[in-house]
ZAKELUM-402251 format. One line per 8 residues: number of its first residue (from 0); for each residue x, y, z of C-alpha. Coordinates in Angstrom, 3 decimals. Example, Ala and Ser with C-alpha at 12.3 -4.5 7.8 and 13.67 -1.06 7.14 Angstrom:
REM residues 2
0> 12.300:-4.500:7.800  13.670:-1.060:7.140 .
REM end
This chain:
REM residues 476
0> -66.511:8.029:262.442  -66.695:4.294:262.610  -68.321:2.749:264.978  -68.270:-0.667:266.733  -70.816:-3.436:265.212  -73.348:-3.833:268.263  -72.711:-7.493:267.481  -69.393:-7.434:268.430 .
8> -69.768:-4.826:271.144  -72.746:-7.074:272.838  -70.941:-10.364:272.590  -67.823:-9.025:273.884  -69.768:-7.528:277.278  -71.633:-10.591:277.225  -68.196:-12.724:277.555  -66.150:-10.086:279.992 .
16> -64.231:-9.162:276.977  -64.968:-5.605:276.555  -61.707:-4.403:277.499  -60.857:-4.496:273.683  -62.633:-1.623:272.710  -61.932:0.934:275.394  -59.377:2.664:273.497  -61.696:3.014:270.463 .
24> -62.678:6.505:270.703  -58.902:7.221:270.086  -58.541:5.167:267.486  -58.010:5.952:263.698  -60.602:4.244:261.361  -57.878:2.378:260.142  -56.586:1.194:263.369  -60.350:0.249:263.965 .
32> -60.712:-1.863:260.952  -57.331:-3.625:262.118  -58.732:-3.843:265.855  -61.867:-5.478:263.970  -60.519:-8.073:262.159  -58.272:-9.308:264.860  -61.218:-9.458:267.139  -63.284:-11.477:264.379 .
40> -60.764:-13.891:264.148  -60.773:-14.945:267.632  -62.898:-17.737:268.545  -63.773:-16.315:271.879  -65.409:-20.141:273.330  -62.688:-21.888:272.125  -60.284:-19.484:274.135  -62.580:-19.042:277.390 .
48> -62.964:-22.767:277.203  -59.337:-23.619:277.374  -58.291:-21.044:279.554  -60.821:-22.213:282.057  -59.571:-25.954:281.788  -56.583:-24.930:282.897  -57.180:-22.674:285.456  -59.804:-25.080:287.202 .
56> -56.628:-27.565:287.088  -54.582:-25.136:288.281  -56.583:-24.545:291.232  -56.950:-28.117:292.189  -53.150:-28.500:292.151  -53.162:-25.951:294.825  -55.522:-28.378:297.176  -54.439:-30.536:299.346 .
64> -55.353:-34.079:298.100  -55.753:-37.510:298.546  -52.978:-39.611:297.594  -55.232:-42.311:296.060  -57.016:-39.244:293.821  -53.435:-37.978:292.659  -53.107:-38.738:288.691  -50.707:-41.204:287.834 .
72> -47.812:-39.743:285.676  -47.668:-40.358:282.195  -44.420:-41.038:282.589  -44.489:-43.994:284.714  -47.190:-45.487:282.582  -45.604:-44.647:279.156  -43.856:-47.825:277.390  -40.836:-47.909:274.785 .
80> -42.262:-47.926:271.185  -43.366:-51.322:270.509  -43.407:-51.145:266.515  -40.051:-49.745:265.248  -38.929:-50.271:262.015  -35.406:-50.047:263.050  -31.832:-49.103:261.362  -30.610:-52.207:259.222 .
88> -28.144:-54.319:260.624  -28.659:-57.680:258.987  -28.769:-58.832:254.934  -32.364:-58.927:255.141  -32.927:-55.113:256.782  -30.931:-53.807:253.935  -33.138:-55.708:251.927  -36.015:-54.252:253.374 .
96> -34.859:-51.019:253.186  -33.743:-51.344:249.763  -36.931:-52.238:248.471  -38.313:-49.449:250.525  -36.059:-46.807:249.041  -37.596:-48.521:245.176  -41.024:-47.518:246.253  -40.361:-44.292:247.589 .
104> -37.995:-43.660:244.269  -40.799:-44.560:242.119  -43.115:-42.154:244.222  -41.159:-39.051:243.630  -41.088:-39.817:239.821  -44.880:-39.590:239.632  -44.819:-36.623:241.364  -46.469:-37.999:244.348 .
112> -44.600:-36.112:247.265  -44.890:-32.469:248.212  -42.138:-31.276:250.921  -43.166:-28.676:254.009  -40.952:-26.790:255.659  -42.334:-25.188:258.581  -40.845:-22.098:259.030  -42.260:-19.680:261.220 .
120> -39.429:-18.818:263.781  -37.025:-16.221:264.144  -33.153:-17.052:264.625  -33.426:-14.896:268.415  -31.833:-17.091:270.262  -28.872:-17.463:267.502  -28.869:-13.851:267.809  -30.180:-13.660:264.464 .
128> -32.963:-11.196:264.133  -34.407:-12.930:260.702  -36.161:-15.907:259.512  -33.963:-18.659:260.184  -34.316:-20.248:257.315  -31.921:-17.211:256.349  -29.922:-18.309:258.317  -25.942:-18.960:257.142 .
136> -25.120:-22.651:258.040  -22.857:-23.601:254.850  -19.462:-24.466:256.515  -17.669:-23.316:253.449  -19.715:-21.365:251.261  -22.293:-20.124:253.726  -24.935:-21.429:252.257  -28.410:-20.509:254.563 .
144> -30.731:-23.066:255.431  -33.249:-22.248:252.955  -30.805:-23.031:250.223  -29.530:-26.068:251.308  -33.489:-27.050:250.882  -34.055:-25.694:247.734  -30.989:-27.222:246.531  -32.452:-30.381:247.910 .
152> -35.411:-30.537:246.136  -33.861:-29.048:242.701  -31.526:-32.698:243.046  -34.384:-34.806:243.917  -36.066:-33.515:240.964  -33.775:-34.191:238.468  -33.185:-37.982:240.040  -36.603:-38.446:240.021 .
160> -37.965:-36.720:237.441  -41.428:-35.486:238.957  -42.713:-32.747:240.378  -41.793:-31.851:244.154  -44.217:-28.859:245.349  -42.825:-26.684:247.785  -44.967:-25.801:250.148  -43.267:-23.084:252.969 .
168> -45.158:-22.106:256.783  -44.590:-18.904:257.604  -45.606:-16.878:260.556  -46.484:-13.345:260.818  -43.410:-12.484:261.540  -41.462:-13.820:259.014  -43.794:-14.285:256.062  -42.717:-11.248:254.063 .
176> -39.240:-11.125:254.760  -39.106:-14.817:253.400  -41.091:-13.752:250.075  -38.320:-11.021:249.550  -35.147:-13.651:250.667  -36.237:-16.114:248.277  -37.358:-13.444:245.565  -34.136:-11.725:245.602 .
184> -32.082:-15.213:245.242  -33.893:-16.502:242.319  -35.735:-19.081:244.289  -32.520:-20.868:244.181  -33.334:-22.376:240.951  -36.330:-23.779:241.980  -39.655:-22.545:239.433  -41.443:-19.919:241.577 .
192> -44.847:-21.419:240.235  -43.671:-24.973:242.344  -43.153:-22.813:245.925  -46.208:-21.739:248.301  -46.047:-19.372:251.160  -48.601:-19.635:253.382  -49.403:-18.431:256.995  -49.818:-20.064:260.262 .
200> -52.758:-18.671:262.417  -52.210:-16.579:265.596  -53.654:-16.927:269.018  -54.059:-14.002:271.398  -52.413:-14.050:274.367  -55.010:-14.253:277.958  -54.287:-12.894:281.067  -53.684:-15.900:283.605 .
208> -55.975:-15.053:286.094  -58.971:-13.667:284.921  -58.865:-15.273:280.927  -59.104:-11.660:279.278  -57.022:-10.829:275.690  -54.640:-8.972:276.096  -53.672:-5.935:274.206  -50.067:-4.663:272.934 .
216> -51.184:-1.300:272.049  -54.904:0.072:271.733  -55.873:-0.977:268.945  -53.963:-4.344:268.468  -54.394:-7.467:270.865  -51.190:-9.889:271.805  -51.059:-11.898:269.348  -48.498:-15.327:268.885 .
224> -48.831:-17.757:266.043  -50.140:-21.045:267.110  -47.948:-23.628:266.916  -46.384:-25.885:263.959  -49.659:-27.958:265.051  -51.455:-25.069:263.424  -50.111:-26.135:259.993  -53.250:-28.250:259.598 .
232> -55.800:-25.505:259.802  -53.578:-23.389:257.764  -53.204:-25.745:255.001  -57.284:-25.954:255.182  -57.536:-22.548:254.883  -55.263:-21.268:252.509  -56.431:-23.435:250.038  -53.461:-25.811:249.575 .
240> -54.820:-29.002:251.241  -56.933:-28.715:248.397  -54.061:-27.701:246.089  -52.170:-30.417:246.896  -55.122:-33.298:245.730  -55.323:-31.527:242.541  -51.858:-31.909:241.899  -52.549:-35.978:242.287 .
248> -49.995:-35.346:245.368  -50.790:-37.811:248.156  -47.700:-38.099:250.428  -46.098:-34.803:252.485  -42.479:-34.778:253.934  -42.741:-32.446:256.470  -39.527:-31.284:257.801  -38.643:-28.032:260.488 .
256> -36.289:-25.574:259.122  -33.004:-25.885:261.525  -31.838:-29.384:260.792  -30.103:-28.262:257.564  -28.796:-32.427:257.716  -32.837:-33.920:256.983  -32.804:-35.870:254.077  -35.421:-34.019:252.114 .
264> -38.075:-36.537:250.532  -35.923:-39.445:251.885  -37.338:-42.438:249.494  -37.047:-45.233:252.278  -38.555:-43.641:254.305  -41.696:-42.524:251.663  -41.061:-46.021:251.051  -41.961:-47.605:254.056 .
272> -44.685:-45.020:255.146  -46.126:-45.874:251.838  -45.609:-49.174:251.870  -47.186:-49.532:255.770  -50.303:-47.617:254.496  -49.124:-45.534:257.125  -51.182:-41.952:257.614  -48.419:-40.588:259.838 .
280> -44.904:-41.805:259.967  -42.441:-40.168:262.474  -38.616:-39.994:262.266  -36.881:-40.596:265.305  -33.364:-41.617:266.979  -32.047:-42.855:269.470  -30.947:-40.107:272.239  -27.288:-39.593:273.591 .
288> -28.462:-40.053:277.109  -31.740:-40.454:279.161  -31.600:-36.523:279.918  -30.912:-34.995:276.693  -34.000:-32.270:276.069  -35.871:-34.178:273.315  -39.022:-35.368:273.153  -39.699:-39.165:273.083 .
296> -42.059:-41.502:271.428  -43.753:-44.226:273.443  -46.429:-46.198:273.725  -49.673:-45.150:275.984  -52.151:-47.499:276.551  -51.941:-48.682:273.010  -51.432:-45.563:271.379  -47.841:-43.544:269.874 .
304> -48.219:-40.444:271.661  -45.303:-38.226:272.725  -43.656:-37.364:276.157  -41.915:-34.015:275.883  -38.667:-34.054:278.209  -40.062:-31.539:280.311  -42.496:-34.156:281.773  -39.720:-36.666:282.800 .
312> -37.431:-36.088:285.959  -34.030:-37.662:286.103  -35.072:-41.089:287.760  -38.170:-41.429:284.992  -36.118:-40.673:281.995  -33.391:-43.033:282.888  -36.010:-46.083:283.335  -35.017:-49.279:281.486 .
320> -37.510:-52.196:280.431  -37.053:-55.901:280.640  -34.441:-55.619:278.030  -32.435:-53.342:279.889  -32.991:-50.240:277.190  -34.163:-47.161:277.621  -37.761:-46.997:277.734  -37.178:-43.160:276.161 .
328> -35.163:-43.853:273.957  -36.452:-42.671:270.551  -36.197:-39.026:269.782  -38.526:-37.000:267.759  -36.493:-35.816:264.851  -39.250:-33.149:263.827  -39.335:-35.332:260.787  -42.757:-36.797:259.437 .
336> -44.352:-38.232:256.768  -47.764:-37.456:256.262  -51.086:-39.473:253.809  -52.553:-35.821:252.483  -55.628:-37.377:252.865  -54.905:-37.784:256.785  -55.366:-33.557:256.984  -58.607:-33.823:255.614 .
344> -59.372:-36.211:258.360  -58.185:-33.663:261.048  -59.609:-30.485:259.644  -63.333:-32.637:258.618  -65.259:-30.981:261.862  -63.073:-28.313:262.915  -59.320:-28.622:263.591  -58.783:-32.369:265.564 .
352> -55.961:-31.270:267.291  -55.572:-29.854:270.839  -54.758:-26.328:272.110  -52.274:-26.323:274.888  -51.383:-23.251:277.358  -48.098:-22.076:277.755  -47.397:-19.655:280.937  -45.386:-16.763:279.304 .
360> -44.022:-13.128:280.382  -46.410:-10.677:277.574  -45.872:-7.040:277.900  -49.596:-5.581:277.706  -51.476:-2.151:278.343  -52.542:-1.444:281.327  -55.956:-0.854:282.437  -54.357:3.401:282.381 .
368> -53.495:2.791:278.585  -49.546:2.309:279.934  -47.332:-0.764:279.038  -47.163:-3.409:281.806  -43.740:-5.208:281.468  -43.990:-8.368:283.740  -40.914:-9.565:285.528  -43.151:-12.859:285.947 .
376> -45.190:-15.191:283.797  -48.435:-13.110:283.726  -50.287:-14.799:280.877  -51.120:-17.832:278.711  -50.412:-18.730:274.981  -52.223:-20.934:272.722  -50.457:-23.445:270.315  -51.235:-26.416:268.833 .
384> -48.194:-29.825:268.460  -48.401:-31.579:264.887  -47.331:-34.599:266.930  -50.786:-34.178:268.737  -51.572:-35.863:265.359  -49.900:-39.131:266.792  -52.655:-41.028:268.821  -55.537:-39.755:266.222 .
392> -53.813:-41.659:263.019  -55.299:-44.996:262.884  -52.352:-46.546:261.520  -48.613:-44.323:262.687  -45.537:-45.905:261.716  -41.764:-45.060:263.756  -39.124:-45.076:261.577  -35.450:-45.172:263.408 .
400> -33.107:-42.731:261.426  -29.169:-42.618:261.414  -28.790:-39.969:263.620  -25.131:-38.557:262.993  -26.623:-38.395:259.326  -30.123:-37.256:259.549  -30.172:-34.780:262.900  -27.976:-31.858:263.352 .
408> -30.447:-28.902:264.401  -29.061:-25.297:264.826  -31.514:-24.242:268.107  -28.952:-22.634:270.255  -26.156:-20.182:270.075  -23.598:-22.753:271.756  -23.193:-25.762:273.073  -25.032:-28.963:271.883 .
416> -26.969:-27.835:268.496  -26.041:-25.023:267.756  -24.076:-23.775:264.468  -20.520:-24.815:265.548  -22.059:-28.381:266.054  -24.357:-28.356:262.842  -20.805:-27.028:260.821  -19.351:-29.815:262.265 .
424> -21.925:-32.579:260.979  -22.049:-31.327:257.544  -18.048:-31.089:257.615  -17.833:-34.630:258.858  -20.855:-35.656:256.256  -19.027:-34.194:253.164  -15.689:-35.676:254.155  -16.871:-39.450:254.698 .
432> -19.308:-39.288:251.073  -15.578:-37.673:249.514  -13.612:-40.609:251.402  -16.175:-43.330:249.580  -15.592:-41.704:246.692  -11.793:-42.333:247.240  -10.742:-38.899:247.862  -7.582:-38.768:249.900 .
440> -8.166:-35.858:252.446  -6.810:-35.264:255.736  -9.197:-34.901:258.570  -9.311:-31.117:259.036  -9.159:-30.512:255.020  -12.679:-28.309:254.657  -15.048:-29.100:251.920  -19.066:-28.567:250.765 .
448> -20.692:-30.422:248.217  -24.110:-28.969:247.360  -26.970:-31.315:247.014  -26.902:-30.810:243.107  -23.424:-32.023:242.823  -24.360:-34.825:244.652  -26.978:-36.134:247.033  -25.355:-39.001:248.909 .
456> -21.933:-40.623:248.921  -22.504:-43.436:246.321  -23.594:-40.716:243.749  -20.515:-38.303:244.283  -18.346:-41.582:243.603  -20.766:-42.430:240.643  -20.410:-38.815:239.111  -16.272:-38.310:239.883 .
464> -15.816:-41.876:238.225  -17.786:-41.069:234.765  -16.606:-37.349:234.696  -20.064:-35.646:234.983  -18.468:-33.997:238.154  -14.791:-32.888:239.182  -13.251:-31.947:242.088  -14.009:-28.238:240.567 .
472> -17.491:-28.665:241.207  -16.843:-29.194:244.914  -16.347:-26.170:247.160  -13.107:-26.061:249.123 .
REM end
């Protein structure tokens, strides 16, 4: 029979943790070894520490104080974005954006740009019990969101001639069952040897009140993966930061995986990240109205940090600067640029960026052995933001992005972006590039044109002019 390490045993009476092994004389040895490694993996301070930061705010909130001691909002000190490189309107934007898209071209042909596609999330609330990346957005040929990518970088590779690695986050919960998708469908083209899977971490879920793990079962603790922040430890320690250098790879286009309308490796905007010596360059646009549930990039005290939309009631979000715009105007896109070197800054002395709490319902055992299912938020979550990221780059660059173009995300089942509305965009995109190309359609005539037919609107009127594509090629 196996028995606990007293080093584990002793540390985990020593930190009030010792809950996690009551069940172990019930355990199979190989539910022990499982029990063990998930306890090894937890750094124990790191989650006590947090925990208690939170709770010892949460307590003081509870006080009655001072109005001269109550923090000042973030909000009501946050400015609009004072460097924006913005959308081109005159002769000399286009220029500037032209000569942009040149450098970013001539990046992608050295084979200077990896692409990440973080990809940890389950299509739940699309009532889609899969990766979402499997997810069927095509609004023709049903294409899923994972091959509208791959058929992305395939194009971009054959413009540009170099290599694109792809480089895919998983979570635990979706990990294998993207392996097997992408397996199954050839990789979409893509070589297999150019695609990396790789794991976010997890964090265990803590009781609220007292800080102790929780447990699912006995012999497995609550786990949650920890955020698309935690793509920077989990490029450290998988190996593929490192990867990525040897590969002479020093830009990453970092997209999520339900906006199947990003422009995958867009070269103006490598172009202008590049070109800015910019370590972390952020996609945003401009939002439909003050209210709409997007995060916003602003300026704080000098810094580009974000304001998530949750920390902005109606009166804050719909203040207006000396100009009379929005001061919240500019929406994160979920679309970054990245200097490779920049995530060797972050992971150099430990992972840089910081764990937040997130109050959560988590079924859990009971002190009895029996499953506790809460009716009300009973625990905390761990998970790190990539746009924590923001304020530590010591030079960020905002890049405003066309957002009927660029910004179509499938998050809910209906309503405002969800896959009716995402259909929609890439029915309305296909149409205008077959327009340019001096199609004559009416407005509800349905089309698709994959990314290796054509990329953008100037080459589907390039290729239907010199015959290298017909209207066979396009799906109706």
């Amino acid at each position: 029979m196996i028995s606990p390490p007293n080093d584990i045993s002793e540390k985990l009476q020593a930190i009030g943790q010792q809950h996690l092994l009551m069940w172990w004389p019930e355990l199979t040895d190989t539910q022990k070894q499982s029990l063990l490694q998930q306890i090894s993996a937890v750094d124990f301070d790191v989650v006590q520490s947090v925990w208690q930061k939170a709770r010892t705010a949460e307590l003081a909130a509870t006080e009655v104080l001072a109005a001269a001691t109550q923090p000042i909002a973030r909000a009501d000190v946050a400015a609009a974005p004072k460097s924006v490189v913005r959308q081109p309107e005159s002769d000399e934007d286009r220029a500037v954006w032209a000569a942009a898209e040149a450098i970013g071209s001539q990046l992608l042909s050295e084979g200077k740009v990896a692409v990440i596609t973080v990809a940890g999330g389950q299509g739940s609330r699309l009532g889609f019990e899969h990766p979402k990346g499997m997810f069927s957005i095509g609004p023709v040929s049903d294409r899923t969101l994972f091959q509208i990518f791959a058929e992305q970088i395939q194009a971009r590779k054959q413009r540009h001639g170099g290599q694109i690695p792809w480089l895919i986050m998983t979570s635990a919960a979706t990990h294998d069952e993207t392996d097997a998708f992408l397996s199954s469908n050839n990789y979409f083209g893509l070589d297999p040897a150019s695609i990396f899977l790789f794991q976010q971490g997890s964090m265990p879920a803590v009781d609220a009140m007292t800080g102790r793990v929780l447990m699912s079962d006995k012999a497995t603790l609550c786990l949650s993966p920890d955020g698309h922040g935690g793509l920077v430890t989990a490029l450290h320690t998988s190996g593929l930061r490192d990867k990525l250098a040897s590969m002479q790879v020093e830009h990453i286009f970092y997209h999520q995986v339900d906006n199947p309308t990003a422009i995958i490796c867009d070269p103006a905007l490598l172009g202008l990240h590049h070109k800015r010596k910019s370590q972390l360059t952020t996609n945003v646009v401009r939002k439909v109205s003050p209210t709409e549930r997007m995060g916003v990039l602003v300026d704080m005290n000098g810094q580009i940090e974000i304001i998530e939309y949750s920390e902005l009631n109606e009166v804050q979000a719909s203040r207006e600067d000396e100009s009379g715009e929005w001061v919240f105007w500019a929406g994160n896109t979920a679309i970054h640029v990245f200097a490779r070197t920049f995530f060797e800054e972050l992971t150099s002395e430990g992972c840089q960026l910081e764990l937040h709490l997130a109050s959560k319902k988590v079924p859990c055992l009971n002190s009895d052995g029996t499953l506790h299912e809460p009716s009300e938020p009973n625990a905390h979550k761990f998970e790190r933001f990539i746009f924590d990221a923001l304020p530590i780059a010591k030079n960020a660059l905002i890049v405003e992005g066309n957002r009927d173009r660029e910004f179509n995300p499938v998050k809910n089942a209906e309503g405002s972006d969800s896959p009716a509305t995402a259909k929609a965009a890439l029915r309305r995109i296909y149409h205008e590039w077959a327009t340019f190309a001096g199609l004559e359609l009416s407005a509800s005539h349905g089309l698709e044109i994959s990314p290796l037919s054509a990329l953008d609107a100037e080459e589907l009127q390039s290729k239907l002019a010199d015959g290298r594509l017909t209207l066979d090629d396009i799906t109706w």
